[in-house]
C-alpha positions as CSV (number, residue, x, y, z in Angstrom):
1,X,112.9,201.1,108.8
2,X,110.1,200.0,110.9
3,X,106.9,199.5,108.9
4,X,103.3,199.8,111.0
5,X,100.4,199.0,109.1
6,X,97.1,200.4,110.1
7,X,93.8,198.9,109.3
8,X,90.3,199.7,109.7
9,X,88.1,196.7,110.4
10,X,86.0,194.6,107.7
11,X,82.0,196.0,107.2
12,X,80.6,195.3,110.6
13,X,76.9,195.1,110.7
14,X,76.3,198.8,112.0
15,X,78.4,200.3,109.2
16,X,75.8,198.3,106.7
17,X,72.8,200.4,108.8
18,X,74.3,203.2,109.1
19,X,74.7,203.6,112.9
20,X,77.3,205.6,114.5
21,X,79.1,202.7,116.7
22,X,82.0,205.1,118.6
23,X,82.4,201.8,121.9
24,X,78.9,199.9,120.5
25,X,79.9,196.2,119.8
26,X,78.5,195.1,116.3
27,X,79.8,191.7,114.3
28,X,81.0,191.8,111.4
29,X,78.2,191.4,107.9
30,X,79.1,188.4,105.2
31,X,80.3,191.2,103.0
32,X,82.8,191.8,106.0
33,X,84.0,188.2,106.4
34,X,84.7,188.2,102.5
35,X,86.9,191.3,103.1
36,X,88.9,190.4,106.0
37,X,89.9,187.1,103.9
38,X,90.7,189.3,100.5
39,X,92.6,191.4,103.4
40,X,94.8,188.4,104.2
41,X,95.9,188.2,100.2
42,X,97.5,192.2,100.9
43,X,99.8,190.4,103.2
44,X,100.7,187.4,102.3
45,X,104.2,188.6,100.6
46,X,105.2,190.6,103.5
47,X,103.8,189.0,107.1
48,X,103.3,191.6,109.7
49,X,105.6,190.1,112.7
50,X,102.7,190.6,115.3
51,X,99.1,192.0,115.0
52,X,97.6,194.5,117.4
53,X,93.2,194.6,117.5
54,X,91.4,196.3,119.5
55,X,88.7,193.6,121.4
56,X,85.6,195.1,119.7
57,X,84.4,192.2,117.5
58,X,84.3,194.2,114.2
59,X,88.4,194.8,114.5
60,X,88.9,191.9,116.5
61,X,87.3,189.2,113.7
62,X,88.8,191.3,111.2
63,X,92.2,190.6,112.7
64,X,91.4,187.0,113.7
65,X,91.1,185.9,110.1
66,X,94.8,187.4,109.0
67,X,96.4,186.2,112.7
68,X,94.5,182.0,111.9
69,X,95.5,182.7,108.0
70,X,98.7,183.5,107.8
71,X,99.7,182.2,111.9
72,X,100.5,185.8,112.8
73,X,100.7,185.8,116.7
74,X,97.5,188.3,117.6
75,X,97.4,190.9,120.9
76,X,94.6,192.7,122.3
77,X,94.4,196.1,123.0
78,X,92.4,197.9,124.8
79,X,93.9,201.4,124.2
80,X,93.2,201.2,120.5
81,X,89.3,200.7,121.0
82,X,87.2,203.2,119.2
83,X,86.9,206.4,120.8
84,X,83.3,206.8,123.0
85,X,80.8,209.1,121.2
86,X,79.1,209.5,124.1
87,X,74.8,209.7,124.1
88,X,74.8,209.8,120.3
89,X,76.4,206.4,119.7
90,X,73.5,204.1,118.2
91,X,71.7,206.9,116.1
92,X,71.4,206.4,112.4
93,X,74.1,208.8,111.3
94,X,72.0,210.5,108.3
95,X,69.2,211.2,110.9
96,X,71.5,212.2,113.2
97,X,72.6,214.8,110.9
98,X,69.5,216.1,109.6
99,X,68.6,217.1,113.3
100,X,72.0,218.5,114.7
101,X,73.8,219.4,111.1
102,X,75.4,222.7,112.5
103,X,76.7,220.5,115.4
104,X,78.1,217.6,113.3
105,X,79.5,219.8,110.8
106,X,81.4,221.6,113.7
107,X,82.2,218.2,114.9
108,X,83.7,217.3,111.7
109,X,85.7,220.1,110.6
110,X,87.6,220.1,114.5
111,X,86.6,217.9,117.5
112,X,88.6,219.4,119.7
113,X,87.0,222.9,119.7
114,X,83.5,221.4,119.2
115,X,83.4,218.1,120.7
116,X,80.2,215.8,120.9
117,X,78.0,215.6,123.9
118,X,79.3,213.8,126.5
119,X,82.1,212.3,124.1
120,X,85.2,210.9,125.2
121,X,87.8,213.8,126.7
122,X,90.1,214.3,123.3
123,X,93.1,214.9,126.1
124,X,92.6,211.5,127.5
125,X,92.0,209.7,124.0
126,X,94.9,211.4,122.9
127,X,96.9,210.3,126.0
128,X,96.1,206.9,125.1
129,X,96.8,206.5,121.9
130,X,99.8,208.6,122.2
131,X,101.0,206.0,124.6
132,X,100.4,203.3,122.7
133,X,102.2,204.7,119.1
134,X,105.4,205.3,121.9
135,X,105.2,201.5,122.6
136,X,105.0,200.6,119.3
137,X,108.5,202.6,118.2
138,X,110.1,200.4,121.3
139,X,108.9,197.2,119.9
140,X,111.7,194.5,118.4
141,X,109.1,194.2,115.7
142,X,109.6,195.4,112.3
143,X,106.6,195.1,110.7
144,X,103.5,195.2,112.6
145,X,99.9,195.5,111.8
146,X,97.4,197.5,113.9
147,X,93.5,196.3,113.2
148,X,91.5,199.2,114.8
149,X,88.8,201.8,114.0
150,X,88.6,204.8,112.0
151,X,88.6,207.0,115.1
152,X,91.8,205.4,116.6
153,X,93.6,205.0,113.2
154,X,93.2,208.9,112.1
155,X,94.5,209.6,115.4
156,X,97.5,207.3,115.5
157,X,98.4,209.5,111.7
158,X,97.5,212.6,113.1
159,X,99.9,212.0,115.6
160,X,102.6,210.4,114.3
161,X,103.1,213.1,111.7
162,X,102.7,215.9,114.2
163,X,98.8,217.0,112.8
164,X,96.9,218.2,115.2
165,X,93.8,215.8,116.7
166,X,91.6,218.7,115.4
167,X,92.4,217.5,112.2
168,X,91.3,214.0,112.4
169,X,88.4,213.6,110.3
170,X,90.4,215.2,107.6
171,X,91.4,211.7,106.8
172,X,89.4,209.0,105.6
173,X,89.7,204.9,105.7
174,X,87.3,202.7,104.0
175,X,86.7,199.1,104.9
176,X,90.0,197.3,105.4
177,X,91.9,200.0,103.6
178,X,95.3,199.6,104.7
179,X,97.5,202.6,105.6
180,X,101.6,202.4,106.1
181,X,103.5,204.1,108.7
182,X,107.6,204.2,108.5
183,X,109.5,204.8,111.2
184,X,113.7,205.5,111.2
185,X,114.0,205.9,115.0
186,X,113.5,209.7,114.6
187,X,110.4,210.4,112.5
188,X,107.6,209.2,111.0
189,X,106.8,208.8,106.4
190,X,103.1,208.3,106.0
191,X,104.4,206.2,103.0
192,X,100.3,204.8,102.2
193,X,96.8,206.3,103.0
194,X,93.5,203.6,102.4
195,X,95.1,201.2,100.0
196,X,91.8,199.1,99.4
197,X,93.0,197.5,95.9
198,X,92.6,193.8,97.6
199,X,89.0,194.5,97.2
200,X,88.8,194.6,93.5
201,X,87.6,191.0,92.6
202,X,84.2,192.2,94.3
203,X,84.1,195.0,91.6
């Protein structure tokens, strides 16, 4: 059974402002740092084989600490950036709200029927990350890790248990919260949704 771990990067210093990244670049905050190396205790029982990031720095430092840790060999990529949010990108998300809440609340409940202004095309998001989940059930790999973004992450679940995209922000990953994927050649076992107990000793 092939296991494919998905995790949603360490606090990046827009998540600590509140500022709705979508492709902003933002580093990660202290409080980040200090959860991408609690992150590395989560695996170091069973070592992912190979570790997929995306390049922005919050997923990319995020995956750099477990890949130097525990000598994981690391690989970019680019399909599993977050999805582009278009002209509202670098708002403050609560002020963003206030002033469009019909039009986030539509956003939320189905992005595909109401999609954001000038936000990425969900056919051509989907056809990437689509492409890349099929290139992960070829790899030799059997356990992998995939350090992305809460965009790409719900989308790689919605997918690989057969949810519609419209459904995405029906799911939720904190922080480092670590989700598990199975795969038996046929199908896909959502086996664990935003497993975050590595962050208990900061209480």
């Amino acid at each position: 059974m092939k296991k494919i771990y998905l995790i949603r990067h360490a606090q990046s210093e827009y998540n600590e402002k509140g500022i709705f990244q979508g492709r902003l670049d933002s580093d990660l905050t202290p409080l980040g740092f200090v959860q991408s190396r609690l992150l590395v205790n989560r695996f170091k029982k069973e070592k992912p084989q190979v570790i997929f990031t995306s390049p922005q720095r919050r997923a990319y430092k995020t995956a750099l600490t477990l890949s130097d840790i525990l000598q994981i060999p690391l690989i970019v990529e680019e399909r599993i950036r977050e999805m582009s949010f278009g002209i509202l990108e670098g708002n403050h998300f609560w002020t963003m709200f206030e002033e469009n809440k019909e039009m986030i609340l539509n956003w939320l409940k189905d992005p595909v029927k109401h999609p954001l202004p000038t936000q990425e095309d969900m056919k051509e998001f989907e056809k990437r990350i689509r492409s890349f989940l099929e290139d992960l059930k070829k790899r030799k790999e059997e356990v992998i890790a995939v350090v992305g973004h809460g965009g790409t992450l719900h989308g790689l679940v919605c997918l690989a248990l057969g949810i519609g995209l419209e459904k995405m922000w029906h799911i939720h990953m904190d922080n480092t919260g670590v989700s598990l994927l199975e795969y038996d050649g046929e199908r896909f076992y959502l086996r664990e949704l935003n497993d975050t107990c590595h962050l208990v000793p900061l209480g």
